[in-house]
Residue frames as qw, qx, qy, qz and C-alpha x, y, z in Angstrom:
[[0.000, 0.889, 0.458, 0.000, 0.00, 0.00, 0.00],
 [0.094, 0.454, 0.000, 0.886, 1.48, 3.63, -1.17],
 [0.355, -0.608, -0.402, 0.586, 2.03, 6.26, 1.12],
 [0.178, 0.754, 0.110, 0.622, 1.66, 10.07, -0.12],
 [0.384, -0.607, -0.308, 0.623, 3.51, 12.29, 2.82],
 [0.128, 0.743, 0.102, 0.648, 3.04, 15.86, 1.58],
 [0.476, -0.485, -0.164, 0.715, 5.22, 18.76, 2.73],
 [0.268, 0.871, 0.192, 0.364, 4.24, 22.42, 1.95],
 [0.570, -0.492, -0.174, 0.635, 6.68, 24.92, 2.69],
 [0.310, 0.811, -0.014, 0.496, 7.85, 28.75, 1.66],
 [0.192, 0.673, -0.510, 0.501, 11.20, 29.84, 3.45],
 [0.938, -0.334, -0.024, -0.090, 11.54, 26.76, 5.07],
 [0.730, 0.437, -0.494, 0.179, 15.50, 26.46, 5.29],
 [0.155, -0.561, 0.667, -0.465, 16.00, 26.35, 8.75],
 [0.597, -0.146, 0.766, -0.188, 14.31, 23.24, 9.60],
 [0.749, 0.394, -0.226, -0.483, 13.46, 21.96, 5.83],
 [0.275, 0.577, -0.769, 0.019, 16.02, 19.74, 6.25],
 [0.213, -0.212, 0.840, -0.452, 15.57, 17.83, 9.26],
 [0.693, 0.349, 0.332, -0.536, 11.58, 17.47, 7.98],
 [0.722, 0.430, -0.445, -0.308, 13.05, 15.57, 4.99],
 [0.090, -0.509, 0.704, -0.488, 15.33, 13.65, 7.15],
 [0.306, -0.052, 0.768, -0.561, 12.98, 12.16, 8.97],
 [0.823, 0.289, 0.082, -0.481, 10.93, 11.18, 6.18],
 [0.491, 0.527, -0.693, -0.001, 14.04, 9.93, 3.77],
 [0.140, -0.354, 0.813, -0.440, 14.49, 7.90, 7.61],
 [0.741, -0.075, 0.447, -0.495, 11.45, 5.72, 7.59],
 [0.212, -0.374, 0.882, 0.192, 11.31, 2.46, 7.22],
 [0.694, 0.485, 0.270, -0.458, 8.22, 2.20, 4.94],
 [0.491, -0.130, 0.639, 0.578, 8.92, 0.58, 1.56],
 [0.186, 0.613, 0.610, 0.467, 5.98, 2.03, -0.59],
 [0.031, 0.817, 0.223, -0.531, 6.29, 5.95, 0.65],
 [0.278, 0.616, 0.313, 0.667, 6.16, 8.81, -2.23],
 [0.405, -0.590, -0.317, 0.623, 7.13, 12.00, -1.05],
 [0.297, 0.647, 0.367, 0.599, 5.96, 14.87, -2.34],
 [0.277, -0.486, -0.211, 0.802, 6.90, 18.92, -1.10],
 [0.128, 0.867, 0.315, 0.364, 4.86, 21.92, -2.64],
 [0.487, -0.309, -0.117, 0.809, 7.31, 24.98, -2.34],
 [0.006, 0.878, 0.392, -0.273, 5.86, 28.10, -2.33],
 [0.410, 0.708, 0.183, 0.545, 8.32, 30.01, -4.44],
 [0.673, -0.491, -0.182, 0.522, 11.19, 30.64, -1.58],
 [0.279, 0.887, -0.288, 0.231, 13.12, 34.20, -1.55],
 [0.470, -0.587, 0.659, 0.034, 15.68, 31.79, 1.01],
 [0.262, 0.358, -0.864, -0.240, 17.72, 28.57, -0.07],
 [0.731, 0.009, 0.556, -0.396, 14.84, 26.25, 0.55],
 [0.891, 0.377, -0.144, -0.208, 14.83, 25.43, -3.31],
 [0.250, 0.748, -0.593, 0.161, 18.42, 24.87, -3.11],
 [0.470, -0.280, 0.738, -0.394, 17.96, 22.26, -0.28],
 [0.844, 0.391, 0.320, -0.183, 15.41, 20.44, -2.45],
 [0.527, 0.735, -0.424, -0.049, 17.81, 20.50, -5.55],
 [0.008, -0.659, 0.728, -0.191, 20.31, 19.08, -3.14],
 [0.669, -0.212, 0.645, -0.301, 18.46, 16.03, -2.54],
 [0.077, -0.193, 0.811, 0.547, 18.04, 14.76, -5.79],
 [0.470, -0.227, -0.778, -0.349, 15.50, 11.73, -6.44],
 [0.126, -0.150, -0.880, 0.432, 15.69, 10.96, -2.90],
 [0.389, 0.312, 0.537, -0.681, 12.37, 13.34, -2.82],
 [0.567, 0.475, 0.670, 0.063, 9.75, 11.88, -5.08],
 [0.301, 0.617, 0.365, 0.629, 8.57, 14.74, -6.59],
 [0.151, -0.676, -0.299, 0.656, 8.47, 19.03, -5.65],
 [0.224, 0.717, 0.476, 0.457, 7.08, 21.82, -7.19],
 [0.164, -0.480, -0.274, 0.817, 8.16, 25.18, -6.67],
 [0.023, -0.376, -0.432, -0.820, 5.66, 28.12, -7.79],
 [0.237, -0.221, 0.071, -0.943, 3.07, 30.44, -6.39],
 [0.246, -0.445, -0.860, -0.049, 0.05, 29.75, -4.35],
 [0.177, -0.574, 0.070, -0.797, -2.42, 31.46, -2.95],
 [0.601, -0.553, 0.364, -0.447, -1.90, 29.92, 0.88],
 [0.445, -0.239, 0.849, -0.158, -1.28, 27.27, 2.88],
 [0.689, 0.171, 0.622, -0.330, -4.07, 25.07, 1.98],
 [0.671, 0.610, -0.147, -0.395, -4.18, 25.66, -1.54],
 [0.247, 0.628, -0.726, -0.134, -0.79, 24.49, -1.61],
 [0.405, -0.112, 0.823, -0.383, -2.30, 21.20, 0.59],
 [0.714, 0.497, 0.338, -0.359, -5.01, 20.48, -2.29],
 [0.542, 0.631, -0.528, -0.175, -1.92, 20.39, -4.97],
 [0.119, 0.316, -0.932, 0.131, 0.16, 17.97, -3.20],
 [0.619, 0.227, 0.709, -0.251, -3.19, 15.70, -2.90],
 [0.632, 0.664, -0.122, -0.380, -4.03, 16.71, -6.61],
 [0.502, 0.642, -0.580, -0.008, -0.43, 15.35, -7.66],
 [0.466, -0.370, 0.781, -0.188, -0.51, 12.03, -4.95],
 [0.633, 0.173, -0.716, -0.239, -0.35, 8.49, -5.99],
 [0.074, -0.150, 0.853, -0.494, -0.83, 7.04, -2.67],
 [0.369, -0.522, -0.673, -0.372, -3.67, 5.11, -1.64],
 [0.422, -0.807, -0.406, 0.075, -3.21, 7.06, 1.67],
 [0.304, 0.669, 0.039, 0.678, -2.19, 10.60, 2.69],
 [0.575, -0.648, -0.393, 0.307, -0.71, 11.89, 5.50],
 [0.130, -0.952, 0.087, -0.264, 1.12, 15.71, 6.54],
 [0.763, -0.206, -0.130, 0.599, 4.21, 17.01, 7.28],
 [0.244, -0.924, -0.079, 0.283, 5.13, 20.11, 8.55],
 [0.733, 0.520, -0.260, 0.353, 8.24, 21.77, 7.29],
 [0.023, -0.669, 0.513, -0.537, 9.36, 22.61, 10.65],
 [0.922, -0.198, 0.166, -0.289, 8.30, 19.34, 11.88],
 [0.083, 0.366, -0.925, -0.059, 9.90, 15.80, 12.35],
 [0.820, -0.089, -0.499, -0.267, 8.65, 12.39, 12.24],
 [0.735, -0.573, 0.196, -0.305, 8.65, 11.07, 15.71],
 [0.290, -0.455, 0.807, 0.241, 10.58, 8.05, 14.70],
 [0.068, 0.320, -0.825, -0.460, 12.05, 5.76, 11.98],
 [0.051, 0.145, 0.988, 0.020, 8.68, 3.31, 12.42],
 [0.233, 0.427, 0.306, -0.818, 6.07, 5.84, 12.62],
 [0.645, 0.159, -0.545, -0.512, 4.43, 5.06, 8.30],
 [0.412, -0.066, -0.908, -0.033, 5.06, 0.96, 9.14],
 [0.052, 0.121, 0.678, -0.723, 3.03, 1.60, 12.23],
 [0.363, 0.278, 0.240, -0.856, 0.06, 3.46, 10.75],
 [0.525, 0.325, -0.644, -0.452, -0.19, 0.87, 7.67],
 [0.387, -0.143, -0.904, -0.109, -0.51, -1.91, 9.54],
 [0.155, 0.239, 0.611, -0.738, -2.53, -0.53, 12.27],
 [0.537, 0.341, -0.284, -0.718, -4.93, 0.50, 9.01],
 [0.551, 0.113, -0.744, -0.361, -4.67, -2.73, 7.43],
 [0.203, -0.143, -0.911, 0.329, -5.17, -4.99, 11.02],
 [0.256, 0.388, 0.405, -0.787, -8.10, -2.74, 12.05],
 [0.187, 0.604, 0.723, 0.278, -10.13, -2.38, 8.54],
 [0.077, 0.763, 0.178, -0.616, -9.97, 1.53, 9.36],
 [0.458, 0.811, 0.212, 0.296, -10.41, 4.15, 6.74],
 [0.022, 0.816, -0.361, 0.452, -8.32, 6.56, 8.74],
 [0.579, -0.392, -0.384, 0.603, -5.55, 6.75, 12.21],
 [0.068, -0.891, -0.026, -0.448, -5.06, 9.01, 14.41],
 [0.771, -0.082, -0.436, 0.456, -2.33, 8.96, 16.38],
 [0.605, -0.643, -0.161, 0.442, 0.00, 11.61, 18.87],
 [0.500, 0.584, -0.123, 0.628, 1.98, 14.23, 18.34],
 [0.774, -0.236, -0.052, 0.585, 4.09, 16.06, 20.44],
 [0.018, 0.961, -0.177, 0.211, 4.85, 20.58, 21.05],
 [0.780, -0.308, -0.113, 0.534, 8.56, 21.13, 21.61],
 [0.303, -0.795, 0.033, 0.524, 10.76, 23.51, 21.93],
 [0.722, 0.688, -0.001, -0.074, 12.09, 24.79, 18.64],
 [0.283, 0.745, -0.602, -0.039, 15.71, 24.33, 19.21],
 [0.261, -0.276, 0.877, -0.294, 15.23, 21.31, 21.56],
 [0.598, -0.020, -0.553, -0.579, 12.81, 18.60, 19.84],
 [0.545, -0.094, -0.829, 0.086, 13.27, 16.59, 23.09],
 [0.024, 0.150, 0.485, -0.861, 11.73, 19.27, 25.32],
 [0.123, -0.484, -0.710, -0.496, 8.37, 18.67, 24.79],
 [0.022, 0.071, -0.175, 0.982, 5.65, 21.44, 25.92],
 [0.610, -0.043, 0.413, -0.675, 2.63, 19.77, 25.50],
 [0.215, -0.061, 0.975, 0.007, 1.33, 16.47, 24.79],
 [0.559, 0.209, -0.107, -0.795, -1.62, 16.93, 22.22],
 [0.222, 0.038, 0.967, 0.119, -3.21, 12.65, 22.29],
 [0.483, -0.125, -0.491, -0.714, -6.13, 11.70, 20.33],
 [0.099, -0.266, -0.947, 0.149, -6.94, 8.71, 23.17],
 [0.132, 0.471, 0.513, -0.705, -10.52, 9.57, 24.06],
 [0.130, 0.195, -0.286, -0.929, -11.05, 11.46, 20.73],
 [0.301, 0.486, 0.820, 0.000, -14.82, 10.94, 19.55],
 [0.160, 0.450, 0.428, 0.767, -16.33, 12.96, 16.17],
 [0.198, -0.817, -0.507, -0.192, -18.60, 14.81, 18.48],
 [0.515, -0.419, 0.010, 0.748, -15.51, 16.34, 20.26],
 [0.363, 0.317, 0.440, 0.758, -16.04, 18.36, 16.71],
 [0.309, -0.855, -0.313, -0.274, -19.23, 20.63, 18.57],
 [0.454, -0.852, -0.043, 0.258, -16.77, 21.45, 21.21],
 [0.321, 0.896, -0.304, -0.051, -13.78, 22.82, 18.72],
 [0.440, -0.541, 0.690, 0.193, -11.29, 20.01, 19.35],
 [0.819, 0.499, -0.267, -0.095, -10.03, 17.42, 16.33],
 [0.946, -0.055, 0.167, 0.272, -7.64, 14.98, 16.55],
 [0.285, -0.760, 0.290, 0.507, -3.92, 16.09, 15.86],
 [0.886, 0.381, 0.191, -0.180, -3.91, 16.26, 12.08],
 [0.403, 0.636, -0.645, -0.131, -0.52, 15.85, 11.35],
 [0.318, -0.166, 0.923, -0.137, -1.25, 12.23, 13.00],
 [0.710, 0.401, 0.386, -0.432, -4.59, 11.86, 10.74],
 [0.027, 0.316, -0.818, -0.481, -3.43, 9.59, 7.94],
 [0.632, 0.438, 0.509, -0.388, -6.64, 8.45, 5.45],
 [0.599, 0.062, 0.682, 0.414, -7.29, 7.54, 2.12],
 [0.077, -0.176, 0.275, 0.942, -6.87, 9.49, -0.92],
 [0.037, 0.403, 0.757, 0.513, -10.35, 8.52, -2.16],
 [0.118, -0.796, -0.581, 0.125, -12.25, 10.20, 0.28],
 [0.081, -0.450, 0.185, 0.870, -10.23, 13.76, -0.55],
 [0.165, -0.013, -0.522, -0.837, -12.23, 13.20, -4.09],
 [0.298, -0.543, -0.672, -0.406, -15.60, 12.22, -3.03],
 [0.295, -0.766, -0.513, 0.250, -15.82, 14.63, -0.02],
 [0.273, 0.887, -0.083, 0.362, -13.19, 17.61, -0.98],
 [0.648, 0.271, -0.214, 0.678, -10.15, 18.86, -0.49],
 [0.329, -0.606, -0.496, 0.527, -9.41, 21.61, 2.15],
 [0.147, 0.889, 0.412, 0.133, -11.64, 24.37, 1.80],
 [0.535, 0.295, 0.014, 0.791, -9.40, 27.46, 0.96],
 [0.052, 0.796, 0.133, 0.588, -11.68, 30.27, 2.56],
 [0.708, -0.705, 0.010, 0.032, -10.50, 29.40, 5.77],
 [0.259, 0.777, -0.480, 0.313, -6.75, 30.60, 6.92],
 [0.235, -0.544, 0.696, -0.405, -6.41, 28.75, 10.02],
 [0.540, -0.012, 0.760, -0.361, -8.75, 25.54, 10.57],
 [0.626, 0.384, -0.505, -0.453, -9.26, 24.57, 6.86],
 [0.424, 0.052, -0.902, 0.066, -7.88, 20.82, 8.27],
 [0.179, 0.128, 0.860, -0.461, -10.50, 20.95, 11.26],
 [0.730, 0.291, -0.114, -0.608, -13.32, 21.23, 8.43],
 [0.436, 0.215, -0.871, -0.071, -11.38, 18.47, 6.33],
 [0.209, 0.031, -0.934, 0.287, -11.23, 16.12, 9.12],
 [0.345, 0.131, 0.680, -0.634, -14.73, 17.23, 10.57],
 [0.680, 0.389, -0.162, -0.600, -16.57, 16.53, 7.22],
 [0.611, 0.192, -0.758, -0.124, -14.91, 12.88, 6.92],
 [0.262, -0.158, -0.886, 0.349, -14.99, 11.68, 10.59],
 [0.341, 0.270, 0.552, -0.711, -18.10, 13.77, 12.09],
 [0.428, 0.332, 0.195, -0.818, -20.27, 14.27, 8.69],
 [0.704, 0.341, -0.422, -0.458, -19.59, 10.94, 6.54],
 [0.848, -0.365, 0.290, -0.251, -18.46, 8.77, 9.51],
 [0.567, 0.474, -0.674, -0.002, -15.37, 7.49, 8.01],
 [0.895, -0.410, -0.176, 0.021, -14.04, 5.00, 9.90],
 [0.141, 0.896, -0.256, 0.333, -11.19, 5.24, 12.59],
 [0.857, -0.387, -0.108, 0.322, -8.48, 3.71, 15.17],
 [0.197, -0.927, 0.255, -0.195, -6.13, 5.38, 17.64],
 [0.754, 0.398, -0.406, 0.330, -3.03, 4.76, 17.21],
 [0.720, -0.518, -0.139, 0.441, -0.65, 5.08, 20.98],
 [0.648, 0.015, 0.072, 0.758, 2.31, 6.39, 19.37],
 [0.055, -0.815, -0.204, 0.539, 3.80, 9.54, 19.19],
 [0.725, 0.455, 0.405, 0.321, 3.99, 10.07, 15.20],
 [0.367, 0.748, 0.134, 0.536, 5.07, 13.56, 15.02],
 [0.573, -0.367, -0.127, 0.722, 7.36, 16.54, 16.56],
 [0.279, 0.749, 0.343, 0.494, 6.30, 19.76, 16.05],
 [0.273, 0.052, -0.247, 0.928, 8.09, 23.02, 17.04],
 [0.069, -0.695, -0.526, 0.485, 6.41, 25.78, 18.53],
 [0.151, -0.342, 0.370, 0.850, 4.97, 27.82, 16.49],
 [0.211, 0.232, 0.845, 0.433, 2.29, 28.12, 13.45],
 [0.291, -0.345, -0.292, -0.843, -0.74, 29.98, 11.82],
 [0.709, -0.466, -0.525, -0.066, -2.84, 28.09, 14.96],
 [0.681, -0.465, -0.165, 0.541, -0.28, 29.35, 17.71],
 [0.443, 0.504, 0.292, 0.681, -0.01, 33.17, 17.40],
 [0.083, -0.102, -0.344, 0.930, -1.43, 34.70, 20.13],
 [0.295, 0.414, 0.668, -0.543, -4.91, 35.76, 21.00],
 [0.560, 0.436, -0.215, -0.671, -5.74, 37.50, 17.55],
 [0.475, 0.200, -0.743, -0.427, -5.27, 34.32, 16.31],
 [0.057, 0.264, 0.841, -0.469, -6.90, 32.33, 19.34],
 [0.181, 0.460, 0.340, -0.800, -9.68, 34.42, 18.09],
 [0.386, 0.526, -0.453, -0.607, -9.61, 33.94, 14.65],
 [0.266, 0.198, -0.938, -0.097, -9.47, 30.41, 14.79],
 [0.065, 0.347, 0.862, -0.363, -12.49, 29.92, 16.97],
 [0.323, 0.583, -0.035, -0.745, -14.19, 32.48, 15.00],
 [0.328, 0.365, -0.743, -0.455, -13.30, 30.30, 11.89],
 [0.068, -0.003, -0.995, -0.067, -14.06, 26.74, 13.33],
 [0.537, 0.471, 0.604, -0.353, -17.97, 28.12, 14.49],
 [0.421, 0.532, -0.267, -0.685, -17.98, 29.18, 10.69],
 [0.245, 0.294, -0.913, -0.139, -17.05, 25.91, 9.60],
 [0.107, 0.058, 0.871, -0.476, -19.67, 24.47, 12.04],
 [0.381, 0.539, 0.386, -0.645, -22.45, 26.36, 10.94],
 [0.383, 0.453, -0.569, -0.570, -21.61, 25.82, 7.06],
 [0.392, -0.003, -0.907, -0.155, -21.24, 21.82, 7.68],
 [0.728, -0.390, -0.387, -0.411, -24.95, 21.55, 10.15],
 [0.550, -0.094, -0.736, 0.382, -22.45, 20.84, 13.27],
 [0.514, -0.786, -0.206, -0.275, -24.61, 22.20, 16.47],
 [0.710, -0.360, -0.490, 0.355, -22.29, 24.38, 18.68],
 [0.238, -0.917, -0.290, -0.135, -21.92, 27.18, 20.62],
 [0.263, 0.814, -0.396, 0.334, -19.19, 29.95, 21.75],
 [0.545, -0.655, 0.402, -0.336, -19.32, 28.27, 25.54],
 [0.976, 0.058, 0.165, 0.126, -18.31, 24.92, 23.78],
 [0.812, 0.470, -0.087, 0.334, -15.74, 25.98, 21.93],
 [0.291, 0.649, -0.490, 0.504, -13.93, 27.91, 24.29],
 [0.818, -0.371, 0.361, -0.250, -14.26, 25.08, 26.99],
 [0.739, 0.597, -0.218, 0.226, -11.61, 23.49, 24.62],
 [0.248, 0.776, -0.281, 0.508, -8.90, 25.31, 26.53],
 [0.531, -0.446, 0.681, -0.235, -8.98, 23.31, 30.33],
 [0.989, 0.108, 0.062, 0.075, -7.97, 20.50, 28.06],
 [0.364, 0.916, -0.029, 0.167, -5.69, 21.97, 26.80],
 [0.336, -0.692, 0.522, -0.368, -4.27, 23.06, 30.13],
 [0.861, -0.237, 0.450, 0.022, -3.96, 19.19, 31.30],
 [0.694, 0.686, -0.163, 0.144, -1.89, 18.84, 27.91],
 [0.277, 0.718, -0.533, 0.351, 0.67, 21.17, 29.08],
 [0.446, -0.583, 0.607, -0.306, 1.27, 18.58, 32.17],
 [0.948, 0.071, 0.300, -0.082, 1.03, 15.22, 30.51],
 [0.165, 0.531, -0.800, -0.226, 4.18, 13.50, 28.57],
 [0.717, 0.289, -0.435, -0.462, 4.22, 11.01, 26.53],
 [0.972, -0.213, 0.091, 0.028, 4.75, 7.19, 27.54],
 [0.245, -0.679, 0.643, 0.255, 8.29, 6.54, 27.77],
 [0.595, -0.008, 0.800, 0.077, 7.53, 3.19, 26.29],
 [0.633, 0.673, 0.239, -0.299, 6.30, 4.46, 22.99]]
C-alpha cells in the first residue's frame, strides 16, 4: 500500500532539512514524497535541488496559501493514503508510516489518528505539550477540538468524493477536512498510541490571541456551514484540556 507524505513549505530552510530527514528515515517501503514549495526568496529550493531523487517529486511556484498548496500535493498524490508534514516538523521516529499501515490494514480503518508532540524549537526533546487523540470521539467536533492532524493519515479517495481543504478558511481549513470525513460521513477510525510527530512551537494556529480568536471564530464558521450544532461556551471550553496537555508526557515506552 502507497504512502503520499506531503510537505508544503515557503522559506523553510531552517528546519526543511531535518523534515526531509525524517521522512528519507522511515522504514516504509511504498512511501512517495511529495513537497509543494511556495516560491522561496531563502535557499529552501536549493535544499530540495540538493536532494536529488531521494524526494519523489516538488514543485516550486506560487500559491495562494497554505491550503491551496495542501489540495496540490493531494491533486499530484499516488498514494492510496495521505498523511502531513510540517516543514518545521519531524517524524517522531524511523517506524512511525510501518506503524500506521498496519494498524490500518489490522483494524479495517479508513483513517488513524495517532499523537503528536509541542517542543521547543531548538530542543525537539523538550516537549511542551502532549496533544493525544486517546478519548477522541467525532462529536468532540461541537466542542472545537479534532484529533492532531498531522497524526490523521486516510485515504486518498475520500479527498475526491468529499473535498479537499476548503481554501476560505486561513487557520482551521484541516478541522473542516477532518470534521466533514470523521463527524459528517463517519469514516471510519483507530487510535493509534504512538507519538507520530514533533512539532516546534509555532504556526498559523499558535499566534497569540488574535489568532486564538480567529481560529475559533473560523471553526464556528465551519460548524455552521457543515450543520455541526455548537456554541461559543463549547468551543472555548476546549482550553482546560488543553491546560492538562501542558502537564502530561508522553509514555516513555512508545
Amino acid at each position: 500500500m502507497k504512502v503520499s507524505i506531503i510537505t508544503v513549505c515557503f522559506n523553510a530552510q531552517k528546519y526543511i532539512k531535518s523534515c526531509i530527514d525524517s521522512v528519507l528515515m522511515q522504514d516504509y517501503p511504498e512511501i512517495e514524497y511529495i513537497i509543494i514549495e511556495g516560491k522561496s526568496k531563502d535557499n529552501t529550493v536549493e535544499i530540495l535541488k540538493s536532494y536529488g531523487d531521494k524526494i519523489t517529486r516538488w514543485i516550486s511556484e506560487p500559491d495562494k496559501g497554505l491550503y491551496d498548496a495542501m489540495n496540490k500535493g493531494v491533486a499530484l498524490a499516488t498514494g492510496e493514503v495521505i498523511g502531513f508534514l510540517n516543514a518545521d516538523d519531524v517524524m517522531a521516529y524511523s517506524g512511525a508510516v510501518s506503524d500506521v499501515i498496519k494498524t490500518m490494514q489490522e483494524q479495517k480503518s479508513d483513517a488513524i489518528i495517532g499523537d503528536v508532540v509541542h517542543t521547543k524549537e531548538e530542543n525537539l526533546d523538550e516537549v511542551i505539550r502532549h496533544h493525544h487523540s486517546r478519548g477522541y470521539k467525532p462529536s468532540h467536533f461541537e466542542w472545537g477540538m479534532m484529533p492532531a492532524h498531522l497524526s490523521f493519515y486516510t485515504r486518498k479517495k475520500f479527498y475526491t468524493e468529499f473535498g479537499g481543504f476548503d481554501t476560505q478558511f486561513r487557520i482551521c481549513a484541516d478541522y473542516d477536512l477532518m470534521m466533514r470525513f470523521l463527524y459528517i460521513h463517519k469514516i471510519s477510525y483507530h487510535y493509534l498510541p504512538k507519538v507520530l510527530v514533533k512539532m516546534r512551537t509555532g504556526g498559523l494556529s499558535n499566534q497569540g490571541l488574535k489568532s486564538i480568536i480567529r481560529i475559533n471564530k473560523e471553526i464556528k464558521k465551519s460548524c455552521m456551514k457543515n450543520n455541526v450544532p455548537t456554541n461559543w461556551l463549547k468551543i472555548y471550553s476546549k482550553y482546560f484540556v488543553k491546560v492538562f496537555q501542558l502537564v502530561q508526557r508522553p509514555d516513555e515506552k512508545q
